[in-house]
PyMOL Python script that loads the backbone (N, CA, C, O; Angstrom):
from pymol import cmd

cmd.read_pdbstr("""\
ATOM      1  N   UNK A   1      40.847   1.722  17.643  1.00  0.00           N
ATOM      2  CA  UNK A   1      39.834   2.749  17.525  1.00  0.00           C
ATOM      3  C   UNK A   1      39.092   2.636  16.195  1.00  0.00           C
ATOM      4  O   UNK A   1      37.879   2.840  16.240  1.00  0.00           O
ATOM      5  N   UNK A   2      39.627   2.350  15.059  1.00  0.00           N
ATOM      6  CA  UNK A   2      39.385   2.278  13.685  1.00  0.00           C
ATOM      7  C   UNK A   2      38.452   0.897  13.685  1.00  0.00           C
ATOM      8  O   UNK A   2      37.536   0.799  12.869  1.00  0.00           O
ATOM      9  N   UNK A   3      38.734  -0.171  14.650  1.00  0.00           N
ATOM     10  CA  UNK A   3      37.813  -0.706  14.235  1.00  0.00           C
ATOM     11  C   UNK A   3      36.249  -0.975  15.088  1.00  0.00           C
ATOM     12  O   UNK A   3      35.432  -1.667  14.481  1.00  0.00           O
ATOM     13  N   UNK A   4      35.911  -0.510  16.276  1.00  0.00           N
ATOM     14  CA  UNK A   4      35.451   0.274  16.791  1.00  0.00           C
ATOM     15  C   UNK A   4      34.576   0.895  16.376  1.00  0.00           C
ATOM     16  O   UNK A   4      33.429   0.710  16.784  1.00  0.00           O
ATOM     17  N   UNK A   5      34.971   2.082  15.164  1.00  0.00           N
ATOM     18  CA  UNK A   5      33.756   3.014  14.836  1.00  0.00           C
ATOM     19  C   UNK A   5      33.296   2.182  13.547  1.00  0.00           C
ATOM     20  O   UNK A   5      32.273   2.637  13.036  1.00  0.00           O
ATOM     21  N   UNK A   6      33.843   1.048  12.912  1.00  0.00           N
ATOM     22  CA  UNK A   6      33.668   0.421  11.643  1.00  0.00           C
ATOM     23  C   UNK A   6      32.463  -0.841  12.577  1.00  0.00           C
ATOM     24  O   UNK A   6      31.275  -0.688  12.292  1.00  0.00           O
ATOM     25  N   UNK A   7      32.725  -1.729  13.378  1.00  0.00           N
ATOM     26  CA  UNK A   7      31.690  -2.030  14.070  1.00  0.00           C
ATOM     27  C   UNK A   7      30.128  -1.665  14.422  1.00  0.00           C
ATOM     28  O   UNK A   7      29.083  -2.290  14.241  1.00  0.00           O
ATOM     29  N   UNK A   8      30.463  -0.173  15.096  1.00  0.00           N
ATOM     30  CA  UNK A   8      29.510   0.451  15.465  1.00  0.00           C
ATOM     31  C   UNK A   8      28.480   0.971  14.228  1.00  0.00           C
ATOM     32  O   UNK A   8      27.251   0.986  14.298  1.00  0.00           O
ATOM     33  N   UNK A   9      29.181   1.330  13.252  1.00  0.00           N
ATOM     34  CA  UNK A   9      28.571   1.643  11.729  1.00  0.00           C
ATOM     35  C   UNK A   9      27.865  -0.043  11.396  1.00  0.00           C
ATOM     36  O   UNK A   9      26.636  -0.078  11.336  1.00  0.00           O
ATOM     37  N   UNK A  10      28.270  -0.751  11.287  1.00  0.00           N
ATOM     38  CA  UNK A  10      28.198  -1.790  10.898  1.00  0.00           C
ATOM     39  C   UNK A  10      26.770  -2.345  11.819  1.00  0.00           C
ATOM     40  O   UNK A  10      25.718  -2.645  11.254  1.00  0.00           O
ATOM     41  N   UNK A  11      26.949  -2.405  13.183  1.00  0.00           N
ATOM     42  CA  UNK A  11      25.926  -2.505  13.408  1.00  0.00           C
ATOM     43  C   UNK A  11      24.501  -1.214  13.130  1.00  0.00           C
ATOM     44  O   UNK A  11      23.295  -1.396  12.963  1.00  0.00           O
ATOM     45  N   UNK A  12      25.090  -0.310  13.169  1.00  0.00           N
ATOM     46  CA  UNK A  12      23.727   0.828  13.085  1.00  0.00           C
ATOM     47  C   UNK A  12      22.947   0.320  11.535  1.00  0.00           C
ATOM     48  O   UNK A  12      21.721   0.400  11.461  1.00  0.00           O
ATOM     49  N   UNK A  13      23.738  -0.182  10.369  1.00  0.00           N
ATOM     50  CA  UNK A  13      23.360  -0.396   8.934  1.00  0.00           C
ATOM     51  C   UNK A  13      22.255  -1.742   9.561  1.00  0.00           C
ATOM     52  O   UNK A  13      21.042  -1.655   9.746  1.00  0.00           O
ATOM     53  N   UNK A  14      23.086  -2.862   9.774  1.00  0.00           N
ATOM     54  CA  UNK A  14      22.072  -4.042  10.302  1.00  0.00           C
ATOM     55  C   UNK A  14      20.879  -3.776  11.057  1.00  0.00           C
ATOM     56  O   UNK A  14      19.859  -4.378  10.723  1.00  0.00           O
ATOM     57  N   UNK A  15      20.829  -2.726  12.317  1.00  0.00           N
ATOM     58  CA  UNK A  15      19.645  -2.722  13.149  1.00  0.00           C
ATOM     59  C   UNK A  15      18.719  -1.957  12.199  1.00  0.00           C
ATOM     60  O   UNK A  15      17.573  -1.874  12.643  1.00  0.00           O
ATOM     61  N   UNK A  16      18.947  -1.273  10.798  1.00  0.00           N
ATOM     62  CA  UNK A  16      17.879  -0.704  10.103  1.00  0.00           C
ATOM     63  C   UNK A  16      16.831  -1.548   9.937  1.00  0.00           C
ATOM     64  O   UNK A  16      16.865  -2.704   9.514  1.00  0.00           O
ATOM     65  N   UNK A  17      15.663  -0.748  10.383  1.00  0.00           N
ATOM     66  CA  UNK A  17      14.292  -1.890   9.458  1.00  0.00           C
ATOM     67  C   UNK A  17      13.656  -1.276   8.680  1.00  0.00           C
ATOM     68  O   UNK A  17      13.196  -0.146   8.842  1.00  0.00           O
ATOM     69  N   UNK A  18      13.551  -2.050   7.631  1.00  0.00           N
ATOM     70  CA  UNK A  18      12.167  -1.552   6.603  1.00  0.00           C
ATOM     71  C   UNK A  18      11.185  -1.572   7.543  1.00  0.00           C
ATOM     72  O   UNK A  18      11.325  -2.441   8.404  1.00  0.00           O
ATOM     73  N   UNK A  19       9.823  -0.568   7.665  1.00  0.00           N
ATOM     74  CA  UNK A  19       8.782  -0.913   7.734  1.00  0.00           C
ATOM     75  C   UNK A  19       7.561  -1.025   6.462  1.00  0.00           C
ATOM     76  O   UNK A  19       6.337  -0.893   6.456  1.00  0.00           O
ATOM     77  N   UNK A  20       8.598  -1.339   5.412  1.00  0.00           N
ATOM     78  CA  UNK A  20       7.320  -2.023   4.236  1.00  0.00           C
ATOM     79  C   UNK A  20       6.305  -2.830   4.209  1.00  0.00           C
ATOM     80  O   UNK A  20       5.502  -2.477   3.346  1.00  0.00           O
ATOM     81  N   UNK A  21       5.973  -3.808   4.805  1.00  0.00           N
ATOM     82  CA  UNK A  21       5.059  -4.579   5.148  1.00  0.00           C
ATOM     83  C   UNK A  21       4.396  -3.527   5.744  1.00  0.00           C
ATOM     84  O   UNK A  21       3.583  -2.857   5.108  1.00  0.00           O
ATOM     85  N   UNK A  22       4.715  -3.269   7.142  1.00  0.00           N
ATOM     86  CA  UNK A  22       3.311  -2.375   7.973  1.00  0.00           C
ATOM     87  C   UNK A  22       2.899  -1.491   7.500  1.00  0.00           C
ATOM     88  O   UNK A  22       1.686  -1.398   7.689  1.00  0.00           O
ATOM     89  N   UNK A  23       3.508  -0.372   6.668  1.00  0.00           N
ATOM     90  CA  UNK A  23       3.064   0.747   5.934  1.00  0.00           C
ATOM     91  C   UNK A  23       2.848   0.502   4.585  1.00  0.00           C
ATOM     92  O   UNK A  23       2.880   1.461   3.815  1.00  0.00           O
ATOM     93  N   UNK A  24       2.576  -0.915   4.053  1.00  0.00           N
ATOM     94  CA  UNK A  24       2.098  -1.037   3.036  1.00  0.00           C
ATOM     95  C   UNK A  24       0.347  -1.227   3.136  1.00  0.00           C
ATOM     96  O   UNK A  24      -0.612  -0.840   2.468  1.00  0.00           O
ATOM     97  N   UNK A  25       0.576  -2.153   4.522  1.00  0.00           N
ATOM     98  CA  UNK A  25      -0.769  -3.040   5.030  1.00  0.00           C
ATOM     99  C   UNK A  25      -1.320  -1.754   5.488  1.00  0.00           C
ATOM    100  O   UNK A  25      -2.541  -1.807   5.340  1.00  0.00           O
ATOM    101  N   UNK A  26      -0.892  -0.423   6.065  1.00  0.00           N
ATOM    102  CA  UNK A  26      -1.871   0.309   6.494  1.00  0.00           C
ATOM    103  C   UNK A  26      -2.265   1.187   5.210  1.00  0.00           C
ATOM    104  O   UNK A  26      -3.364   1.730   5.329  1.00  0.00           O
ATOM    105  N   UNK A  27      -1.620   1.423   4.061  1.00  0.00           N
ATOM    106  CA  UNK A  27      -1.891   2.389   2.816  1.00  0.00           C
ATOM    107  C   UNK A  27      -2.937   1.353   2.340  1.00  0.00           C
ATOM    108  O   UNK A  27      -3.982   1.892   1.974  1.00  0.00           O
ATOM    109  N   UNK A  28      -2.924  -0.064   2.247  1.00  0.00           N
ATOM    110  CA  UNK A  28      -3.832  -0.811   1.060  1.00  0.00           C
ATOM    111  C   UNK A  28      -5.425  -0.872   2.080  1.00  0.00           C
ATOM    112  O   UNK A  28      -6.562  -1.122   1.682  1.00  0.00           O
ATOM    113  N   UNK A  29      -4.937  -0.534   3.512  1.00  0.00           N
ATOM    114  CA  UNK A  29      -6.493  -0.596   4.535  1.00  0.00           C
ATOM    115  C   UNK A  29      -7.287   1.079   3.831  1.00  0.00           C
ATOM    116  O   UNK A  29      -8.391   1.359   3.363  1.00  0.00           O
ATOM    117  N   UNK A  30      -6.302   1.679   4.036  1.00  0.00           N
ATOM    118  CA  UNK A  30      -6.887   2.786   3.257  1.00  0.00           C
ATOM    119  C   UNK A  30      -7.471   3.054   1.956  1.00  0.00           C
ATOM    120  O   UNK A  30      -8.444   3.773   1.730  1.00  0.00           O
ATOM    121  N   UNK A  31      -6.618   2.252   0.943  1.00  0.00           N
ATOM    122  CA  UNK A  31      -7.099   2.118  -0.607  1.00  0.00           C
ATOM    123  C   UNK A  31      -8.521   1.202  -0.505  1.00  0.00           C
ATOM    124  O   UNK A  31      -9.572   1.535  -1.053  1.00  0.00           O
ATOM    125  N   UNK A  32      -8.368   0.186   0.172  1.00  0.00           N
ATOM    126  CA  UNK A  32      -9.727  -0.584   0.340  1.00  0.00           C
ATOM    127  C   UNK A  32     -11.064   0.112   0.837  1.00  0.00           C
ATOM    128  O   UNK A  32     -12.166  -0.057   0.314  1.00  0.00           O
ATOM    129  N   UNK A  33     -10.763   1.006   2.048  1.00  0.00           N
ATOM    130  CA  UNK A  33     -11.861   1.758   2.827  1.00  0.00           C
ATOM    131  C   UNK A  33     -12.489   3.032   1.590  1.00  0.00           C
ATOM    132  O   UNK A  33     -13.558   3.639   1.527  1.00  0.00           O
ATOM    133  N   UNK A  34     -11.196   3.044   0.685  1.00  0.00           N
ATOM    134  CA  UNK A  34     -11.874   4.327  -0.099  1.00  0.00           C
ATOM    135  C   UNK A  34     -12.966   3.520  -1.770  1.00  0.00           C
ATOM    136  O   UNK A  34     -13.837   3.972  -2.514  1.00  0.00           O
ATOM    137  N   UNK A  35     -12.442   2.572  -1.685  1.00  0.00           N
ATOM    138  CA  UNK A  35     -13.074   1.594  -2.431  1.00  0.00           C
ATOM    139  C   UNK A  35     -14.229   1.207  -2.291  1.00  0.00           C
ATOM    140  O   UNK A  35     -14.839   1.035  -3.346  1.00  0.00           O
ATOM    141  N   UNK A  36     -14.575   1.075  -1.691  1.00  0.00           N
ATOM    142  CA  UNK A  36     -15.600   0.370  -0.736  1.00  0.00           C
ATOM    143  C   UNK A  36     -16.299   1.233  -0.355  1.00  0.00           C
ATOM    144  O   UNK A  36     -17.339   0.883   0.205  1.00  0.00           O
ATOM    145  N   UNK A  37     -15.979   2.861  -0.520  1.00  0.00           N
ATOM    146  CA  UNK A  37     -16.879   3.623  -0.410  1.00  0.00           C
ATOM    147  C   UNK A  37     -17.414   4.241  -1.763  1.00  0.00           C
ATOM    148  O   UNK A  37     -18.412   4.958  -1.830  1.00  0.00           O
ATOM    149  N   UNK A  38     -17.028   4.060  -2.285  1.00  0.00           N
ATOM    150  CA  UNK A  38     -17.135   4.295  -3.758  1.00  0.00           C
ATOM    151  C   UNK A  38     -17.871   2.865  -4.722  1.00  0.00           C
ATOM    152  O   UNK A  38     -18.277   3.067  -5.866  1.00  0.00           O
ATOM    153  N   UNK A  39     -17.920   2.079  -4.358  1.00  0.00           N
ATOM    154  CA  UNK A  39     -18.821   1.284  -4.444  1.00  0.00           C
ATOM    155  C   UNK A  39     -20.276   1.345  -3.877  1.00  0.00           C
ATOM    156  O   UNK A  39     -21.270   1.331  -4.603  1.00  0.00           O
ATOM    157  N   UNK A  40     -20.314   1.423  -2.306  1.00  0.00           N
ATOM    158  CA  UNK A  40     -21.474   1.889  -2.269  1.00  0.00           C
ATOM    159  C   UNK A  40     -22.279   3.211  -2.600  1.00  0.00           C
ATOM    160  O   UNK A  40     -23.497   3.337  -2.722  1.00  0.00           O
ATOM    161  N   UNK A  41     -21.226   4.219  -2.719  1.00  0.00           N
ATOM    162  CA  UNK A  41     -21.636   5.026  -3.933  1.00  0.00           C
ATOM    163  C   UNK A  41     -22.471   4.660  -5.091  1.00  0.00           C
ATOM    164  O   UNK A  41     -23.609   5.007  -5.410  1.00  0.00           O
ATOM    165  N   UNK A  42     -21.623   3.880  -5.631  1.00  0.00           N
ATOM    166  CA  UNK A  42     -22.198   3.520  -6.976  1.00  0.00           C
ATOM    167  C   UNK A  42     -23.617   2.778  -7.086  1.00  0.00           C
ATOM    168  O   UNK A  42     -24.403   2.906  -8.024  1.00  0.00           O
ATOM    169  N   UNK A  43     -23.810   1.903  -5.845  1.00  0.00           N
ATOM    170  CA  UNK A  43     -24.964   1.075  -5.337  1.00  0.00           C
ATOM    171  C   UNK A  43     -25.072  -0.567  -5.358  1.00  0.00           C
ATOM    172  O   UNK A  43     -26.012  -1.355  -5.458  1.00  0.00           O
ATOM    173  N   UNK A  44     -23.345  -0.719  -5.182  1.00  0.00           N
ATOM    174  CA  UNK A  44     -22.682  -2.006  -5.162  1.00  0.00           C
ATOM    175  C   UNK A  44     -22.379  -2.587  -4.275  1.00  0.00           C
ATOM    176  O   UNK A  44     -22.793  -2.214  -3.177  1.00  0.00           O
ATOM    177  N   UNK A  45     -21.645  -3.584  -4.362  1.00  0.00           N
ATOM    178  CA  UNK A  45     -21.291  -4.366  -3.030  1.00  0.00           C
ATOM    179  C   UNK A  45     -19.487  -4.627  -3.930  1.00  0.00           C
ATOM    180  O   UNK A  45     -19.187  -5.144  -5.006  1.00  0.00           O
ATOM    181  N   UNK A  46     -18.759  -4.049  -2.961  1.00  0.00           N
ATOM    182  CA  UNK A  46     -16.969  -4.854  -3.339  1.00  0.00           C
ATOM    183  C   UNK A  46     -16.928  -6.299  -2.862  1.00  0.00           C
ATOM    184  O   UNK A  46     -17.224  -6.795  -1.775  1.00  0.00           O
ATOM    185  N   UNK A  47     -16.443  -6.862  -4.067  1.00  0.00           N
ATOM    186  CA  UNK A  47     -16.132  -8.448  -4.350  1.00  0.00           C
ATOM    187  C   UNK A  47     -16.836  -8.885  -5.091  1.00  0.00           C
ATOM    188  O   UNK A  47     -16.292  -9.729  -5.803  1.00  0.00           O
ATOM    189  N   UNK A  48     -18.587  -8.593  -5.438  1.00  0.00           N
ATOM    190  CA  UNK A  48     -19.446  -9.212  -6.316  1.00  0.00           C
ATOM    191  C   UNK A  48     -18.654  -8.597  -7.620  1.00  0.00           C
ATOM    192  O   UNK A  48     -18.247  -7.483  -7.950  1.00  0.00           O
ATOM    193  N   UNK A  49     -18.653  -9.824  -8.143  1.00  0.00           N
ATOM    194  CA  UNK A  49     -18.078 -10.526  -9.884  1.00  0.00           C
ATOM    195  C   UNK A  49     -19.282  -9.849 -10.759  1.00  0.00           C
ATOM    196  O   UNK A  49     -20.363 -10.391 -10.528  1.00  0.00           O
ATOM    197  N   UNK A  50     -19.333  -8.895 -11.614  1.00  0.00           N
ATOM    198  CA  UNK A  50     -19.633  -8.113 -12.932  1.00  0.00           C
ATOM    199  C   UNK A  50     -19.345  -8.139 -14.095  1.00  0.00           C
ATOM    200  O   UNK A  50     -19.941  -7.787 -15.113  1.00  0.00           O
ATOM    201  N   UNK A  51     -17.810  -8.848 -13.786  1.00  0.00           N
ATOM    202  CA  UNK A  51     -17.071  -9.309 -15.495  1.00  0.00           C
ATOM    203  C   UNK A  51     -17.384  -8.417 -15.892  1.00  0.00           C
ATOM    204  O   UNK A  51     -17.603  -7.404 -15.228  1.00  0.00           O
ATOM    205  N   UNK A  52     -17.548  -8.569 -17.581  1.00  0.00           N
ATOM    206  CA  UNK A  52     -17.764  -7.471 -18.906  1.00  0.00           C
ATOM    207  C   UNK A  52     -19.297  -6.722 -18.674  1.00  0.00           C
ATOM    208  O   UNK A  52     -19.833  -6.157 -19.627  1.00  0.00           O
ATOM    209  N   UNK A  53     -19.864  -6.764 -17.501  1.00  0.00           N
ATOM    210  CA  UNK A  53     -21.496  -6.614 -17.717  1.00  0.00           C
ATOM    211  C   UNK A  53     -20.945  -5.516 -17.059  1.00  0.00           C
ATOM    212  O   UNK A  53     -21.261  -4.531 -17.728  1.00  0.00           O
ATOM    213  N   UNK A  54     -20.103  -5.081 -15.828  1.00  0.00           N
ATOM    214  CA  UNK A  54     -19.698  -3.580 -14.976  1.00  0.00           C
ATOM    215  C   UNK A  54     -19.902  -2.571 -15.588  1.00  0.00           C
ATOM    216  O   UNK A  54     -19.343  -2.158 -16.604  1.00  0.00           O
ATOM    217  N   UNK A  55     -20.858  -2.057 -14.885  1.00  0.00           N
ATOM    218  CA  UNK A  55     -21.113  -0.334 -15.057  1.00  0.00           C
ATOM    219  C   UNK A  55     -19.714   0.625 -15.188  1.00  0.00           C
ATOM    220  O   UNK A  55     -18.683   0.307 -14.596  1.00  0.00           O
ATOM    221  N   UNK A  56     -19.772   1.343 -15.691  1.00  0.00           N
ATOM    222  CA  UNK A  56     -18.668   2.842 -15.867  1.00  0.00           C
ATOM    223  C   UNK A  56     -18.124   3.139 -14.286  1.00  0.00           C
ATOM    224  O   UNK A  56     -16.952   3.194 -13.912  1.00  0.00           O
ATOM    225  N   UNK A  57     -19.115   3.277 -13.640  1.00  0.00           N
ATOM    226  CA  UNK A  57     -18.434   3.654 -12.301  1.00  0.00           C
ATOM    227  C   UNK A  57     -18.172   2.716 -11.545  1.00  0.00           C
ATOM    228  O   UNK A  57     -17.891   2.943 -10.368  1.00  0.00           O
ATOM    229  N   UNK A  58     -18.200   1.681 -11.958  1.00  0.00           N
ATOM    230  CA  UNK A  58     -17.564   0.713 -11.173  1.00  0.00           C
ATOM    231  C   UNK A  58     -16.419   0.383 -11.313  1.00  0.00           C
ATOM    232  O   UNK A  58     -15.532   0.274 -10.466  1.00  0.00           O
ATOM    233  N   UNK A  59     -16.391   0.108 -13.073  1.00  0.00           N
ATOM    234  CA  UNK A  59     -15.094   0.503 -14.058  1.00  0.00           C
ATOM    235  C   UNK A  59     -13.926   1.705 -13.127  1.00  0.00           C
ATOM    236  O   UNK A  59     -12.838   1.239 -12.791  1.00  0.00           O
ATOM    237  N   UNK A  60     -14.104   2.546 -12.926  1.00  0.00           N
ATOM    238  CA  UNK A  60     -13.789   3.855 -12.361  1.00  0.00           C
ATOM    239  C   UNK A  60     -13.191   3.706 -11.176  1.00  0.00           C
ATOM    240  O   UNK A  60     -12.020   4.044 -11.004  1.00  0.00           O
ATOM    241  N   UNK A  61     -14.094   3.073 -10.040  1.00  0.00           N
ATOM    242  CA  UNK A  61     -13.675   2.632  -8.612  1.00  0.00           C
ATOM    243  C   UNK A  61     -12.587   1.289  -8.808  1.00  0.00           C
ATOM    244  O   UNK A  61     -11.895   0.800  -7.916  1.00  0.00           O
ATOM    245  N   UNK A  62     -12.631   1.017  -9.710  1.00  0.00           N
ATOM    246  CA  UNK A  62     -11.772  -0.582  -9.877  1.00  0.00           C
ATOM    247  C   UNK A  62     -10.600   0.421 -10.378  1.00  0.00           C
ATOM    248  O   UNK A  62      -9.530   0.069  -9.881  1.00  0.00           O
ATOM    249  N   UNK A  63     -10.475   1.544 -11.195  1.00  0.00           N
ATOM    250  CA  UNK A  63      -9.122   2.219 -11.682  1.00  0.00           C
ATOM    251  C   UNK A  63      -8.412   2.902 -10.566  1.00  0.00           C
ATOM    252  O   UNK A  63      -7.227   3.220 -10.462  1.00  0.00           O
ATOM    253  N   UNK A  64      -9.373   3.044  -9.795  1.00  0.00           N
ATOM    254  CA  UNK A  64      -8.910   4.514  -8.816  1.00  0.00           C
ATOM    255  C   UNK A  64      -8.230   3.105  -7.668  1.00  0.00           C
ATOM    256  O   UNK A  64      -7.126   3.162  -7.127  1.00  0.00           O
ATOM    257  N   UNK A  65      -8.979   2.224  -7.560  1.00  0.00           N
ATOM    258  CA  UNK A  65      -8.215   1.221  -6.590  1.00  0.00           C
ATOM    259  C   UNK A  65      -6.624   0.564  -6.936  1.00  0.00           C
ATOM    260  O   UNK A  65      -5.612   0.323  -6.279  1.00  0.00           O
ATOM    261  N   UNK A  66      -6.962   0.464  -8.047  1.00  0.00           N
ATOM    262  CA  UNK A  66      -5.491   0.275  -8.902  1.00  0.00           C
ATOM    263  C   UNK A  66      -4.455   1.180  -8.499  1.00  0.00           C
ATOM    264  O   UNK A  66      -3.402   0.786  -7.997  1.00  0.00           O
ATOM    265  N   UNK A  67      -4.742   2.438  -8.715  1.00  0.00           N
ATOM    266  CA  UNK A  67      -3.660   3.528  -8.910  1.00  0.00           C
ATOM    267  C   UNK A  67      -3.624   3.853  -7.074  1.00  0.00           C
ATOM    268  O   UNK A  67      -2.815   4.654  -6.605  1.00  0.00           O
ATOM    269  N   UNK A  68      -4.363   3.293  -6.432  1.00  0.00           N
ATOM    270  CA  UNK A  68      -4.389   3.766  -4.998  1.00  0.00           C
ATOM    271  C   UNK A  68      -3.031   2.831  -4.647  1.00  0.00           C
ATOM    272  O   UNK A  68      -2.004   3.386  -4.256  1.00  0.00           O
ATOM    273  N   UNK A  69      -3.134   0.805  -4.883  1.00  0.00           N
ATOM    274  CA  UNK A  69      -2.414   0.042  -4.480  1.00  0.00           C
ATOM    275  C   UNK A  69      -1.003   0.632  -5.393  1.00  0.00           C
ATOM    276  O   UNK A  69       0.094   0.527  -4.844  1.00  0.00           O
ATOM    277  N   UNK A  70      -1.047   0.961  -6.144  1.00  0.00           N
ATOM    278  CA  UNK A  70       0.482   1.197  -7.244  1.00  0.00           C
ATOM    279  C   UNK A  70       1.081   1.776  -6.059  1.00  0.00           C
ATOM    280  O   UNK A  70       1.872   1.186  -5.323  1.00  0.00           O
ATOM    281  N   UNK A  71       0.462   3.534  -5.844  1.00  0.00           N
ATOM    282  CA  UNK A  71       0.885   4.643  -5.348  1.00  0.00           C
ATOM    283  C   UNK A  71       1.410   3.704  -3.896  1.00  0.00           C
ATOM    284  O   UNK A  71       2.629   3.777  -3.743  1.00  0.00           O
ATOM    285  N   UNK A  72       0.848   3.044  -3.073  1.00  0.00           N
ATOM    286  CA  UNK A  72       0.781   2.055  -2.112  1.00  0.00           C
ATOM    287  C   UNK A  72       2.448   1.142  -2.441  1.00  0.00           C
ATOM    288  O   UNK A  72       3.386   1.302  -1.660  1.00  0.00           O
ATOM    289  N   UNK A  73       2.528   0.547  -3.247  1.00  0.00           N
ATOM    290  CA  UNK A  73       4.062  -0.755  -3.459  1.00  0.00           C
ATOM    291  C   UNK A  73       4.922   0.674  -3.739  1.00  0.00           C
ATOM    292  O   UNK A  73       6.033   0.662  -3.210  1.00  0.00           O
ATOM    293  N   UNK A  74       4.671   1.586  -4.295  1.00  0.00           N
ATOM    294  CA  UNK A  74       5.991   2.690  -4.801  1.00  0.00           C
ATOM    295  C   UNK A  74       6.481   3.201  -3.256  1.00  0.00           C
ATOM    296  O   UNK A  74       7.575   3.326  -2.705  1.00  0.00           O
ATOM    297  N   UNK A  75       5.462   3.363  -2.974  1.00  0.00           N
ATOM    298  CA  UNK A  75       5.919   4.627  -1.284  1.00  0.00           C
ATOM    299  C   UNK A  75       6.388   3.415  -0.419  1.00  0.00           C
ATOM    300  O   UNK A  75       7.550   3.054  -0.236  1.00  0.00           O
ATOM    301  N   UNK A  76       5.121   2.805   0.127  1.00  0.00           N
ATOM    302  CA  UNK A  76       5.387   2.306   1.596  1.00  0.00           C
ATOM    303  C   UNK A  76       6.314   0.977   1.553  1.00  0.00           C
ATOM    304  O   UNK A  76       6.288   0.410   2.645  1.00  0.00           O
ATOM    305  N   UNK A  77       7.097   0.348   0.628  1.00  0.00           N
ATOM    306  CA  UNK A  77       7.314  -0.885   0.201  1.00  0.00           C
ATOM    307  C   UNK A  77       9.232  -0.419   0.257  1.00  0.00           C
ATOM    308  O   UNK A  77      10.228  -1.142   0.289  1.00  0.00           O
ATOM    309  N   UNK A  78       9.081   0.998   0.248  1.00  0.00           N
ATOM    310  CA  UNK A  78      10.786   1.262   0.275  1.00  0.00           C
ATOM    311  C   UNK A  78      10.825   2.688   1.610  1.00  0.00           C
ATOM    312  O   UNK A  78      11.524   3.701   1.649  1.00  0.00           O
ATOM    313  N   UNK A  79      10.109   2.345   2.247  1.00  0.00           N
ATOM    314  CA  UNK A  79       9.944   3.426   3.821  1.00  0.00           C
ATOM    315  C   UNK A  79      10.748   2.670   4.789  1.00  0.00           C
ATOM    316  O   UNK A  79      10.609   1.474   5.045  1.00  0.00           O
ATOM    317  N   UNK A  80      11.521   3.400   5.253  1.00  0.00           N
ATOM    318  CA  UNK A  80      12.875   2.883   6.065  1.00  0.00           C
ATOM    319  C   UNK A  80      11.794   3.222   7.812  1.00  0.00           C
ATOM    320  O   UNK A  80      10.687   3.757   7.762  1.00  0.00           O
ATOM    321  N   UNK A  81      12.305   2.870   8.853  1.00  0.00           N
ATOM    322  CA  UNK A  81      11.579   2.857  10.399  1.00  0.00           C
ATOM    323  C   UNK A  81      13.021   3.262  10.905  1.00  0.00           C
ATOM    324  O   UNK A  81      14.114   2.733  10.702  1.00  0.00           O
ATOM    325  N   UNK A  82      12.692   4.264  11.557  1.00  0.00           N
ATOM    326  CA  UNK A  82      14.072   4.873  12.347  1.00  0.00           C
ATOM    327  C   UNK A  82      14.302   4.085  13.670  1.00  0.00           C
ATOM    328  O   UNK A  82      15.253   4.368  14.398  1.00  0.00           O
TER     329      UNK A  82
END
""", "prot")
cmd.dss("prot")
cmd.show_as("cartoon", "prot")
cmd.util.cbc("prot")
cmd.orient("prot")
């Protein structure tokens, strides 16, 4: 019997899945879509290269994208799938 319920545990730990990948890929579709709107906000295009010449609010949309992907690897990168 004892070993039995040590099995059954054993398998329930193994069949766990991360879903980090998929709920990372759907938080960074989101960080991108909000990016990208905030660019054309600004009256830009996301991906064109500005280097040191970038406006403030572009500056701004490039921070807020940052802290979008962080918030993005912290959460969805350790989200367990029942």
């Amino acid at each position: 019997m004892k070993s039995s319920s040590t099995i059954a545990i054993t398998i329930a730990l193994l069949t766990t899945v991360s879903a980090g990948p998929l709920a990372y890929g759907a938080c960074q579709a989101g960080c991108a879509s909000i990016v990208m709107a905030c660019y054309s906000a600004a009256g830009f295009t996301w991906g064109a290269t500005a280097g040191a010449t970038a406006p403030a609010s572009i500056i701004a949309c490039n921070a807020a994208f940052g802290k979008c992907s962080a918030v993005c690897a912290a959460i969805a990168l350790g989200a367990p799938t029942p």
